[in-house]
C-alpha positions as CSV (number, residue, x, y, z in Angstrom):
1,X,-6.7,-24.2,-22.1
2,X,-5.2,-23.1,-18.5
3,X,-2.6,-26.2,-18.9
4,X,-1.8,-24.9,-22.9
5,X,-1.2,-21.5,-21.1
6,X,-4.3,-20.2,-23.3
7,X,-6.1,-18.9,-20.4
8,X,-4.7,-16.9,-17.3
9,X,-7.4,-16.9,-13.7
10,X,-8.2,-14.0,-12.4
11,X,-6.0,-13.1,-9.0
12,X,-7.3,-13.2,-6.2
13,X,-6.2,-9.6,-6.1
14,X,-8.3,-8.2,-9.3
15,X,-11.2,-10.9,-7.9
16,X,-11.1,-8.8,-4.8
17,X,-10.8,-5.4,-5.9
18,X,-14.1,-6.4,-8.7
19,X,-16.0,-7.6,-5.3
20,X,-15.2,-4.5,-3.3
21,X,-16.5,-2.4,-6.2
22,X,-19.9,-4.5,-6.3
23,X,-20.5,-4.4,-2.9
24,X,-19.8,-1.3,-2.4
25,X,-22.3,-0.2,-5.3
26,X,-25.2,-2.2,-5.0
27,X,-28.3,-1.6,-2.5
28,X,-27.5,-2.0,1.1
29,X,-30.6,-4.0,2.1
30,X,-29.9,-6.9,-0.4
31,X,-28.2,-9.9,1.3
32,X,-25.6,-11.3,-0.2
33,X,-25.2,-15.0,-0.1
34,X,-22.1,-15.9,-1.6
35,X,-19.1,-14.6,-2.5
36,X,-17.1,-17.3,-3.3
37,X,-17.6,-20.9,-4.8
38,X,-17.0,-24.1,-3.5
39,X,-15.3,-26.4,-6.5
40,X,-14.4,-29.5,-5.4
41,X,-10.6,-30.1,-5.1
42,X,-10.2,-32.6,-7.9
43,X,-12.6,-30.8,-10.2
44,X,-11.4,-27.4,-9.7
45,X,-8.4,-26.4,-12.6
46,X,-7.6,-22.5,-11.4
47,X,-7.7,-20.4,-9.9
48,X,-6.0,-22.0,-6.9
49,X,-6.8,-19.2,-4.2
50,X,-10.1,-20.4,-4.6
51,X,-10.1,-23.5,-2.9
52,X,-9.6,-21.0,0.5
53,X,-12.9,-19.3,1.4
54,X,-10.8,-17.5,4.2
55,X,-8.5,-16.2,1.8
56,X,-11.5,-14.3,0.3
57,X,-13.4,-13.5,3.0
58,X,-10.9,-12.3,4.8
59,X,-9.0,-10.5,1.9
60,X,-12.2,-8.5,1.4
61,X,-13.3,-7.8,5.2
62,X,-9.8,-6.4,5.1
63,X,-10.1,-4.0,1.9
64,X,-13.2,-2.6,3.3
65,X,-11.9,-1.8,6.5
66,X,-8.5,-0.2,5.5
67,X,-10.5,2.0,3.3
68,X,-13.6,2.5,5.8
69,X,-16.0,1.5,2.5
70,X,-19.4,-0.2,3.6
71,X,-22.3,-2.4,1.6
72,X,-23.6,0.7,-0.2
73,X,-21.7,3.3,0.4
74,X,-21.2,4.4,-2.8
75,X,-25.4,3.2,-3.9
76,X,-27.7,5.4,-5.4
77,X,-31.0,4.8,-6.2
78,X,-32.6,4.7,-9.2
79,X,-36.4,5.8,-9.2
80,X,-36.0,4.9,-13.2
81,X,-35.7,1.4,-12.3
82,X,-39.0,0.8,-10.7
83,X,-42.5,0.5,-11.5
84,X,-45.2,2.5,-10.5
């Protein structure tokens, strides 16, 4: 599909701004474990930026601190959501 041109990746830009949302939103005492994959080069199709961990972990350390956003900042708990 990607070589018919039926399929587009997503940037590494929109990839990045739909992480910073997410970690900004969910629960500051989960640990995240991974953020990125790890294809392997002759297996992965697209998207290409993926094949550079630093690209993403760097992209998004950035985002966070130009806009002084945290893990959680934007959380809020939901006492819905658990069992009593």
């Amino acid at each position: 599909m990607y070589e018919n041109e039926q399929y587009e990746p997503i940037s590494l830009e929109n990839y990045l701004e739909g992480l910073t949302y997410v970690v900004t939103h969910i629960n500051p005492e989960v640990i995240v474990h991974r953020i990125s994959g790890d294809a392997p080069k002759d297996l992965l199709v697209a998207p290409e930026w993926n094949l550079h961990k630093k690209l993403v972990l760097n992209g998004l350390d950035k985002i966070l601190r130009e806009r002084n956003l945290y893990q959680g900042c934007y959380y809020k708990e939901n006492k819905k959501d658990f069992a009593y």
